[in-house]
Structures are given as structure tokens and as C-alpha cells.
C-alpha positions in Angstrom: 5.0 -15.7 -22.6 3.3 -15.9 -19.2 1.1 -19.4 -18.8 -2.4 -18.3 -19.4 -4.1 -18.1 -16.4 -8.2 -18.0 -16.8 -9.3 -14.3 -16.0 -12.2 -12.0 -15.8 -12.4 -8.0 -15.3 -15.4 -7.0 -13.5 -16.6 -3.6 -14.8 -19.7 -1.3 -14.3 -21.1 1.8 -16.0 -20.4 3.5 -12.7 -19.9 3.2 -8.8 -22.9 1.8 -6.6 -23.7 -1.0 -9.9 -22.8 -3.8 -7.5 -18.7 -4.8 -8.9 -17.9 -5.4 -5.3 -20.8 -7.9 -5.1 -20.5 -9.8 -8.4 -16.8 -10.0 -7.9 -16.2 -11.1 -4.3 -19.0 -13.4 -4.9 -17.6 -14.6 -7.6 -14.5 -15.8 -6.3 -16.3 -17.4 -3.6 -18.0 -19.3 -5.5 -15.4 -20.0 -7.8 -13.3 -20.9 -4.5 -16.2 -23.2 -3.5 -15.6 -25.4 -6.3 -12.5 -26.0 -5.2 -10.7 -23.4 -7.9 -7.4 -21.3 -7.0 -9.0 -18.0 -7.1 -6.6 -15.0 -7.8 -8.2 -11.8 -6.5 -7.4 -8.8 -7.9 -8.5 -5.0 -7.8 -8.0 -2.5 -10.1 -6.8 0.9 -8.4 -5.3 1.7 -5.5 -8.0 0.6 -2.7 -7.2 -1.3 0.5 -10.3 -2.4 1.5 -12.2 -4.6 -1.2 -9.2 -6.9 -1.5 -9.5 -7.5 2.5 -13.0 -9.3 1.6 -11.4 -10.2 -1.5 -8.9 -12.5 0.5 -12.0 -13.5 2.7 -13.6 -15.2 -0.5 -10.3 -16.7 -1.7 -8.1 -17.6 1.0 -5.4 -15.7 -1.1 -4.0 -12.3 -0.6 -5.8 -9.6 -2.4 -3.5 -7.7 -4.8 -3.9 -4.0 -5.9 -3.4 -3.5 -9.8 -3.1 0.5 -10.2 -1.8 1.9 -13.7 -0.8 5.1 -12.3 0.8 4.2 -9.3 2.9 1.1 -10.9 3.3 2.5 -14.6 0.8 0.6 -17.2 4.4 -1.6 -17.6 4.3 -3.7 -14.6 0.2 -4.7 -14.7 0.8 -7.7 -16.3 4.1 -8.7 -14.5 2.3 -8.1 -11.1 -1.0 -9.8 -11.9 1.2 -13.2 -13.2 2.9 -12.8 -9.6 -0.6 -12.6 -8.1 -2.5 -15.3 -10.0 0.9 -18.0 -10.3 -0.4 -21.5 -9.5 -4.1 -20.2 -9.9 -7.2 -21.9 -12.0 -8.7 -18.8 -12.2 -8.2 -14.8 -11.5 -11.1 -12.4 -10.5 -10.3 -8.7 -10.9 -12.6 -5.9 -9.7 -12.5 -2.9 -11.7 -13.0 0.7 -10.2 -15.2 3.3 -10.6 -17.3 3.1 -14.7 -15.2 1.2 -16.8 -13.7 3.8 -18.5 -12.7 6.5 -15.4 -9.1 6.8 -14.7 -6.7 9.1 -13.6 -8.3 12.7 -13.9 -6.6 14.8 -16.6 -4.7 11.9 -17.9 -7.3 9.8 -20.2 -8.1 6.1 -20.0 -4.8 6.0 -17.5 -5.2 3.3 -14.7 -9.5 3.1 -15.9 -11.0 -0.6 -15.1 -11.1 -0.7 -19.2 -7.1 0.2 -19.1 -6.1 -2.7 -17.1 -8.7 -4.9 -19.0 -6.8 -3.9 -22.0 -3.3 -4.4 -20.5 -4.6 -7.9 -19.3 -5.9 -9.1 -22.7 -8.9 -10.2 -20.4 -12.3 -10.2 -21.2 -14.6 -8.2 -19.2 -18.1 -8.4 -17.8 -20.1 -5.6 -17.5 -22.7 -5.6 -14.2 -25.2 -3.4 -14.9 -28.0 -1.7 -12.6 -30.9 -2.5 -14.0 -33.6 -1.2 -11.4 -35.0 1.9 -13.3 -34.7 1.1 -16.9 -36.0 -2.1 -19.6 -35.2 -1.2 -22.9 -33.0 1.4 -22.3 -30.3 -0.9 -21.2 -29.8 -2.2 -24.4 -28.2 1.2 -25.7 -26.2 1.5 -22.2 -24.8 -1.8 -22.7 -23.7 -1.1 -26.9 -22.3 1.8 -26.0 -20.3 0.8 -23.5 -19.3 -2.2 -25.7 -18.3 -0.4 -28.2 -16.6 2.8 -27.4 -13.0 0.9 -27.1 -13.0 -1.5 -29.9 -9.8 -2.8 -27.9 -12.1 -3.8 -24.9 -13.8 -6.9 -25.5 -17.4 -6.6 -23.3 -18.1 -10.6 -23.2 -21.1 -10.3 -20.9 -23.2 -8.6 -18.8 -24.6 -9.3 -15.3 -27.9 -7.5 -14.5 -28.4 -6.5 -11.1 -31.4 -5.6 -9.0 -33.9 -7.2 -11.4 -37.2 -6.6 -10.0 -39.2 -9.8 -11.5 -39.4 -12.1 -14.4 -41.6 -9.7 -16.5 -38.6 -7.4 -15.8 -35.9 -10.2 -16.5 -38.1 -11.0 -19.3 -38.1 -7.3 -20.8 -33.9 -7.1 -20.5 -33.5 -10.2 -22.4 -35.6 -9.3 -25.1 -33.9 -5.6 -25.5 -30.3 -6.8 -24.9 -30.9 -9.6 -27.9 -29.6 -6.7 -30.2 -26.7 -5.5 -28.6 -25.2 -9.0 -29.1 -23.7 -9.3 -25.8 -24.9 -12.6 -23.5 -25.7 -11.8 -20.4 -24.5 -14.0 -18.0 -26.4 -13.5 -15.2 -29.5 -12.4 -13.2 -29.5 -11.0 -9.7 -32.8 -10.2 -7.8 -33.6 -7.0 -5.9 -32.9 -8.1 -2.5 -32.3 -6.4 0.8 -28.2 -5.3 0.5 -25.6 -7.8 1.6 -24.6 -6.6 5.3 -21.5 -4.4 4.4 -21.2 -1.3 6.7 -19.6 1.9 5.6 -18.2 4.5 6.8 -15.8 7.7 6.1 -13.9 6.0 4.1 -15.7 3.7 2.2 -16.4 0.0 3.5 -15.4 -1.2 7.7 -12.1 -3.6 7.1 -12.6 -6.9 7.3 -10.2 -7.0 10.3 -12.6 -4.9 12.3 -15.6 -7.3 11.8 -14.2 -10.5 11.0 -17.5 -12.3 11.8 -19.9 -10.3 10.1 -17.6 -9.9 7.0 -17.3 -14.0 6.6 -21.3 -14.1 6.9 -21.5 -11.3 4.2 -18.9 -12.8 1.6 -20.8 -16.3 2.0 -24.1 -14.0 1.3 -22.6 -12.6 -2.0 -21.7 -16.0 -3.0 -24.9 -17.3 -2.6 -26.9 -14.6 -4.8 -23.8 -15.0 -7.6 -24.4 -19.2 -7.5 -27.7 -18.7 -7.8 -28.1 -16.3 -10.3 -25.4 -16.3 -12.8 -24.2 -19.1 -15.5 -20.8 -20.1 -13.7 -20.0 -22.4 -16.7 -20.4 -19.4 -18.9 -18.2 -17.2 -17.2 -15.3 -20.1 -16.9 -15.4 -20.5 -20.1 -15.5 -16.7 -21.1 -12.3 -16.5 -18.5 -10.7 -19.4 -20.3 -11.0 -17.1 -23.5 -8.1 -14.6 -22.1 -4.9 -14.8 -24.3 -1.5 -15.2 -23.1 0.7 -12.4 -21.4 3.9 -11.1 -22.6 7.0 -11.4 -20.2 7.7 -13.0 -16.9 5.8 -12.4 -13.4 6.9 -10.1 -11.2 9.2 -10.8 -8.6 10.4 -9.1 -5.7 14.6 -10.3 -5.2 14.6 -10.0 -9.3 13.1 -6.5 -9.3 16.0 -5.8 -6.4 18.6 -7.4 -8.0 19.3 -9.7 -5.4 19.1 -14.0 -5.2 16.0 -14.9 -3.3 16.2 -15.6 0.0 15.4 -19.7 1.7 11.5 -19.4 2.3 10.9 -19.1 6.2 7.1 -19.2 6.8 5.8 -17.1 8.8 2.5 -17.5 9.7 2.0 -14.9 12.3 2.5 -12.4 9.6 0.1 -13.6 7.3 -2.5 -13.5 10.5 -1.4 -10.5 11.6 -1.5 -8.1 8.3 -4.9 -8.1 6.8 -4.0 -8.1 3.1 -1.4 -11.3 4.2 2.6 -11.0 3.6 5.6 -12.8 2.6 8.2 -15.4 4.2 10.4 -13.2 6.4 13.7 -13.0 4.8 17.2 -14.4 5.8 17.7 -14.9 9.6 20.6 -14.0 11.2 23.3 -11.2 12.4 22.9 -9.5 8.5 19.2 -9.9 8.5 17.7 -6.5 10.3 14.1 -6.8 12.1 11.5 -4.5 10.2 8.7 -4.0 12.1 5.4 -3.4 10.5 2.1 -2.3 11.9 -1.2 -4.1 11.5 -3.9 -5.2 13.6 -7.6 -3.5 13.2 -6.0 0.2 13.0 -3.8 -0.2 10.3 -5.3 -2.4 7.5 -3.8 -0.4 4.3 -0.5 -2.5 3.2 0.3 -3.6 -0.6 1.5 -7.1 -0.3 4.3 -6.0 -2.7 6.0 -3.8 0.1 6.7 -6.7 2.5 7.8 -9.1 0.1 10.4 -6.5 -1.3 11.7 -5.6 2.5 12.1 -9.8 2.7 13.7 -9.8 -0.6 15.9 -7.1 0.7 17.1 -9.1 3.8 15.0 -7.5 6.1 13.2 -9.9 8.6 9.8 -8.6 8.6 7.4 -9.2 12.0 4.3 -7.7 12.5 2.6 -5.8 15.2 -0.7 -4.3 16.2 -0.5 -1.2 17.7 -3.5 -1.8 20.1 -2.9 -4.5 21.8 1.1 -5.3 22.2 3.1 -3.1 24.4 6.5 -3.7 22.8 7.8 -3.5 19.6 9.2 -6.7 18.1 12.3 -8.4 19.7 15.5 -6.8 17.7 13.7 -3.8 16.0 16.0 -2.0 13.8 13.3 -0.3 11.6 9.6 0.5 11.3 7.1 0.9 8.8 3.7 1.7 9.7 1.0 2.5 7.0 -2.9 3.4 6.3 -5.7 2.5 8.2 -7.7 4.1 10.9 -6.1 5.4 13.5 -8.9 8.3 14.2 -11.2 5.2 15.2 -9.1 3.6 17.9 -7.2 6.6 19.0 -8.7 6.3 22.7 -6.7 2.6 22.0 -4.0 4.0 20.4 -3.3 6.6 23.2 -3.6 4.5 25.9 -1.1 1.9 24.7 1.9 4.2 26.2 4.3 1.8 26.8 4.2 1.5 22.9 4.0 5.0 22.2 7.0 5.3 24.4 9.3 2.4 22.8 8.1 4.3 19.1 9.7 7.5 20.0 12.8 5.7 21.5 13.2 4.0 18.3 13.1 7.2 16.5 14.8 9.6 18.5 17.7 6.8 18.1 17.5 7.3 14.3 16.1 4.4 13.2 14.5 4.1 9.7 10.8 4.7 9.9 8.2 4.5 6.8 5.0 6.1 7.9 2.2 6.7 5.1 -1.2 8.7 6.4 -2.2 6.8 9.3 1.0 6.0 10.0 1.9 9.9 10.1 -1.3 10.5 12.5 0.3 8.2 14.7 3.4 9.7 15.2 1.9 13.1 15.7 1.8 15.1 19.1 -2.1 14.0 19.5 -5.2 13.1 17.3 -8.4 14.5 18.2 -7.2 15.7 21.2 -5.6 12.0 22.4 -2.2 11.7 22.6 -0.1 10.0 20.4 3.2 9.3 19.8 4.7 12.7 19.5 7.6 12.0 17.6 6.4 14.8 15.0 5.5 17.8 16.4 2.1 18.5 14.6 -1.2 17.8 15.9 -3.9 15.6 14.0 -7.8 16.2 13.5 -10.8 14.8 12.1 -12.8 17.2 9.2 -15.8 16.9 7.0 -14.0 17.0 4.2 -11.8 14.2 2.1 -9.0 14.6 0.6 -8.5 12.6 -2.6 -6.5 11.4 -5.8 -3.5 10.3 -7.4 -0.2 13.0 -6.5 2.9 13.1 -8.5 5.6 13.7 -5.9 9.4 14.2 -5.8 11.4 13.8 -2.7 12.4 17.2 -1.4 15.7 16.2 0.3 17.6 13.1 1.2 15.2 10.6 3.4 15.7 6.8 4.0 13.4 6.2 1.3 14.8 7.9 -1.3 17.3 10.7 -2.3 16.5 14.0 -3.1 14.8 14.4 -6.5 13.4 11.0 -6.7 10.0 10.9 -8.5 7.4 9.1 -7.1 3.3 9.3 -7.8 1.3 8.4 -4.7 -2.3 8.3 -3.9 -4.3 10.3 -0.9 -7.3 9.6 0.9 -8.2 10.8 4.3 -10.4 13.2 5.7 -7.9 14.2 8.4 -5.3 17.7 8.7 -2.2 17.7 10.3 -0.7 21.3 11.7 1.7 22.3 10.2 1.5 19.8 7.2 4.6 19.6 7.1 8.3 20.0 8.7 11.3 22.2 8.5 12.5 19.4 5.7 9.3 18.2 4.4 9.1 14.9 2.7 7.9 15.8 -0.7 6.8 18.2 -3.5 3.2 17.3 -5.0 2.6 19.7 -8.1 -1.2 18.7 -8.1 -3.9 19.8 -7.8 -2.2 22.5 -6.6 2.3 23.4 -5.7 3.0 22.6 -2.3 5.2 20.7 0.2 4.0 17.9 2.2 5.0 15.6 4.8 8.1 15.3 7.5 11.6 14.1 7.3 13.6 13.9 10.8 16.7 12.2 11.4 15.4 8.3 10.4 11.6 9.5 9.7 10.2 9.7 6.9 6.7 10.6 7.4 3.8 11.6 4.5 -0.2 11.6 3.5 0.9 10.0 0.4 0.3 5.9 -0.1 3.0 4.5 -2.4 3.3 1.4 -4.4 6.9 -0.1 -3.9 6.9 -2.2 -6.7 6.9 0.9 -9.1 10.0 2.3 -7.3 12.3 -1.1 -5.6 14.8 0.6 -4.6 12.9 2.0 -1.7 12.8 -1.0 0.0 16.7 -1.7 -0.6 17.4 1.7 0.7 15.5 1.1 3.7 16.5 -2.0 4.6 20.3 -1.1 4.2 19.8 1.8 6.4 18.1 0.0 9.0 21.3 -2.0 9.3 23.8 0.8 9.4 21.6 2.6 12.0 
């Protein structure tokens, strides 16, 4: 059994109740207390655990059913929380949405479920008084296998208001743990994709998360909720760990504190040093914030040495660079930077046209196109990028078309895409994969070393990426 770290699942009846809020203001002030705050976030988005890391000092980990198999969410929440006091996890969506077509699969109540945590329930309480009452039972108890332990009510207008809540949720037996005023809304800018990175406003984002901590202290019973976290049983099995899940005997830890700076969701000790010890470059900087922590901590465990890069500022790729991975973000905001960064473009297609391994996942394929709204980029694919008005979104069950450095041919995979750029064509003469939903087609680009897609993977559900990359980057 897994020690039992403290832990809380923080749900909503629906998107726009204030989860983001409650929970990164949670593990602030949590954090403030001087508790090891584990941040977690149900699903596969990049951005809420950037602030999430913000609040804790800790990197922000993703905990998606459908992109990891409901098999590894406890395993990769023990890896997440080891060492911790207490772990926070952010739900997605209303509690009970998950995958589309495939029932509570990879739903904030899922996870809560696979987590034997208890969850609190922030509700939206601005245009109702009694009527909360019924929301709140229902929700309660729809899964009998979820165990609603409180509720948070948000945008209360005034204590005859507070007052009228109370009274009505006194029969739905759930305590509610908390009270949060209708104020003007924490400064947290959005845009096409949802919230601006942390990376790209640094400043304002520290001033924000401090804001959100603030209106949790002051409103919610943080005794209550400790102790409510305290409530969570043990887990089954052992955490997740990166040389175990390849196989392999962990490397010596060598810290490397530029990485951790450089990526925005943090990153591991770079792995063994030396002639057998290829360098991986990966991408970061303000343009490309999306990374699971998992994926550089398998390419360390691997043997890879991993070093960062941001591709708007340094002209060079890393010293020694035998491979490249380069993932989501966006590129479409800084492509004026991007383009005018030639020398880098340059030593990108060099790299490539020499074969080496290259991972590239949506922004990461925009950069490597001919041009991106009309600004050049690195060419090494020819297909040409744009910006539209419509997004592109949801889980994709994929299997590898042909042979790739990632993975053979007929490898299944299920990915995740989000953009609201085309690329044309949208895809090559060997495309990268097959996605049967929502409807057949081929996507993607596979060229010598490239391998080059729309779809975000998580490497934890499928290791032997990472061993496959890292062992061609050293017979390249």
C-alpha cells in the first residue's frame, strides 16, 4: 500500500464555477503554512498546473484517465505527491464529464474514485438560494462511490444570501466548507486557448495566485478541509517511476537547475553524463509551455541528457545535440520571434536533414513547417501553418501508420488535440498516424528522424517511446 498522503479533488457542477480559483488558492495557502503541497490536475491541460506550480513551488502534474489508462492514476499521483503533507487536485469540466462516448472515463468524479479521495464540490451560487440545496444532493448522490465531503459556495452576494444557503443546504447533509464573496475576478487573462501561461506573465500571474489565496484564507475553514483531506484512505501499489516503468536501474541524480527554470511545468535530473549519454534537447521558454513532467523524466531514465532551450531567444541548439523534442505551446503568438531567430531555424533543419530523432507535438509541428501565418519557420516539413476561428478538440485514439522513432508501425496510442490552427497538407507522403475519431483519417509527418503530429501524448501510458527515442538518438 502507498503511504497515505492527505488529498482533496476539487470538483464543480460545471466549467466557469471557480475550480481553478478554490484549488490554486488552496495550495497557496496550504503552501503558506508551510505544508508540501502536491498539485495535481485532472485531464490533459497544460496551463492550470503552470499556476498550480506558482502556488506550490512543486511541479504541476497532469492526471488524465484516458490518456494514461484508469491503471496508472494512482501510481502517477503517489509519484507526484511523494514526500508531500498534502495533495490538491483540480478536477475538469462538472464532476461527472469525461471522455465523450466513453462514460465516466477520465470525469473529475473518475479520478476522485480511483484516488479514494474525498471531494469538494464549489458551487456557483450567484443566481440561486434554495435551489442549491437540490444541485448539491444530486450531485452527492448520483455516484454512491463518490464521497461529496463539502461544498465551497462561490460568488455569495451577502450574508442574507450566505444566510439563505446555509439554511437550505442543512438538508442535503453536506458541510459546506467555505464562503467566497462576489468580488471583482482574480486578474487571469484569456485567450484562444484558454488561460495566458504563467511563463508569459510571470509577474502578473504571482500577484494573481497570492490574490486567490487571499479570498480562499479568508473565506473557507482550512482546518476543515485538512482534516477532510486527512480522511483519504490508502492507495493500492507502488508510485510510479520512470527507470522502473523502462526497465532500467536509475541513473546518479545530476541537478539541473536550468531545466527546472527553463520548462514551465519543471523537469527531472538530466541523466547519466558521458560518451553513452546522448544530448536531448527540449524546447521551452514562453512559446512552448505544454510538456508532461513524465516525458523528461523517462528520456533521463532512458540515458538521455536532457537540456532545455527557448526557441526565442538562443540562437544555437544545445552543445552535443543528438535529438530534439519540441512540444505544445504557442508558436502562432511569437511567430514574428520565432521567424526571426534564423540562426536557430537554420541549425533545426541541419539537425534534421542529418536524421536526427525529432518529437514534435502541435506547436512543435507548426514550427517545423514552411511558414506560420505567412512568417517563416523552419521549413523542415513542407506544409504551411495558419490561424482559424475554429478549435479543434478532444481525446484521439491513434495507431502509428509506419515505422517512426517513436514507435513501430501499429502501435496504439490515444492522444489529445487542441488548437485552432490547419496545416496544408495535414499530413505527409508517410503520415504519422491513423485517428478513427471523430471521423477515419491520417494525420501528421514522418521524414527520415521526424516525427511530427497535432496529437499531445502522455509517455507514461506508452514508456517505450522514450527508450526508443533515446536509443535512436544514439545510433543516429
Amino acid at each position: 500500500m502507498t503511504r497515505s498522503v492527505p488529498r482533496l479533488v476539487i470538483a464543480a457542477p460545471s466549467s466557469g464555477s471557480g475550480k481553478t480559483t478554490v484549488a490554486t488558492g488552496l495550495m497557496a495557502a496550504f503552501a503558506a503554512r508551510g505544508l508540501a503541497v502536491s498539485p495535481h490536475k485532472v485531464g490533459p491541460d497544460y496551463i492550470d498546473p503552470g499556476y498550480h506550480s506558482l502556488a506550490t513551488g512543486r511541479v504541476g502534474r497532469n492526471l488524465d484517465a484516458y490518456l494514461c489508462g484508469p491503471e496508472l492514476i494512482g501510481p502517477l499521483f503517489a509519484h507526484g505527491a511523494r514526500g508531500c503533507d498534502i495533495a490538491v487536485v483540480e478536477g475538469v469540466m462538472g464532476m461527472y464529464d469525461g471522455a465523450a462516448g466513453e462514460g465516466e472515463l477520465a470525469s473529475t468524479a473518475h479520478v476522485a474514485k480511483l484516488l479514494r479521495a474525498p471531494v469538494v464540490l464549489v458551487v456557483d451560487a450567484s443566481s440561486q438560494s434554495r435551489s442549491v440545496a437540490a444541485l448539491v444532493h444530486g450531485f452527492a448522490s448520483w455516484d454512491p462511490e463518490v464521497r461529496v465531503g463539502g461544498v465551497i459556495l462561490n460568488k455569495v452576494a451577502s450574508d442574507r444570501h450566505e444566510a439563505l444557503l446555509r439554511e437550505a443546504l442543512e438538508s442535503a447533509g453536506v458541510p459546506v466548507l467555505g464562503i467566497l464573496r462576489r468580488v471583482p475576478q482574480v486578474d487571469t487573462p484569456s485567450r484562444h486557448l484558454g488561460l495566458v501561461p504563467v511563463a508569459e506573465r510571470r509577474a502578473e500571474a504571482v500577484a494573481a495566485v497570492a490574490a486567490m489565496a487571499a479570498q480562499v484564507r479568508e473565506g473557507c475553514d482550512l482546518e476543515a478541509l485538512l482534516g477532510l483531506a486527512r480522511s483519504a484512505g490508502a492507495l493500492p501499489g507502488a508510485a510510479w517511476d520512470a527507470a522502473q516503468a523502462l526497465g532500467v536501474s536509475p541513473p546518479p541524480p545530476l541537478p539541473s537547475p536550468k531545466l527546472s527554470a527553463s520548462l514551465e511545468q519543471g523537469g527531472p535530473p538530466s541523466g547519466p553524463r558521458g560518451s553513452e549519454a546522448p544530448v536531448v534537447a527540449v524546447a521551452g521558454g514562453a512559446a512552448f509551455t505544454f510538456s508532461y513532467a513524465e516525458t523528461t523524466e523517462l528520456l533521463a531514465a532512458a540515458g538521455a541528457e536532457v537540456v532545455p532551450f527557448d526557441p526565442l531567444r538562443d540562437e544555437q541548439l544545445p552543445e552535443g545535440t543528438r535529438g530534439l523534442v519540441i512540444g505544445g505551446g504557442f508558436p502562432e503568438v511569437y511567430a514574428a520571434e520565432l521567424s526571426a531567430n534564423e540562426p536557430l531555424r537554420k541549425a533545426v533543419v541541419e539537425l534534421a536533414l542529418g536524421g536526427a530523432p525529432v518529437a514534435a507535438e502541435c506547436a512543435g509541428l507548426l514550427y517545423l513547417c514552411r511558414e506560420l501565418d505567412g512568417q517563416p519557420m523552419c521549413g523542415v516539413l513542407d506544409t504551411a501553418a495558419r490561424m482559424t476561428e475554429r478549435l479543434t478538440l478532444g481525446y484521439r485514439d491513434a495507431v502509428a501508420v509506419g515505422d517512426s522513432v517513436l514507435a513501430a508501425a501499429g502501435t496504439r496510442m490515444r492522444g489529445h488535440e487542441f488548437h485552432r490552427t490547419v496545416v496544408e497538407p495535414g499530413a505527409g507522403a508517410a503520415p504519422a498516424w491513423g485517428v478513427r475519431a471523430p471521423r477515419p483519417r491520417v494525420e501528421g509527418f514522418v521524414q527520415q528522424g521526424v516525427h511530427a503530429s497535432y496529437l499531445h501524448t502522455h509517455w507514461a501510458a506508452a514508456p517505450g517511446v522514450a527508450r526508443r527515442f533515446v536509443e535512436r538518438c544514439r545510433t543516429s
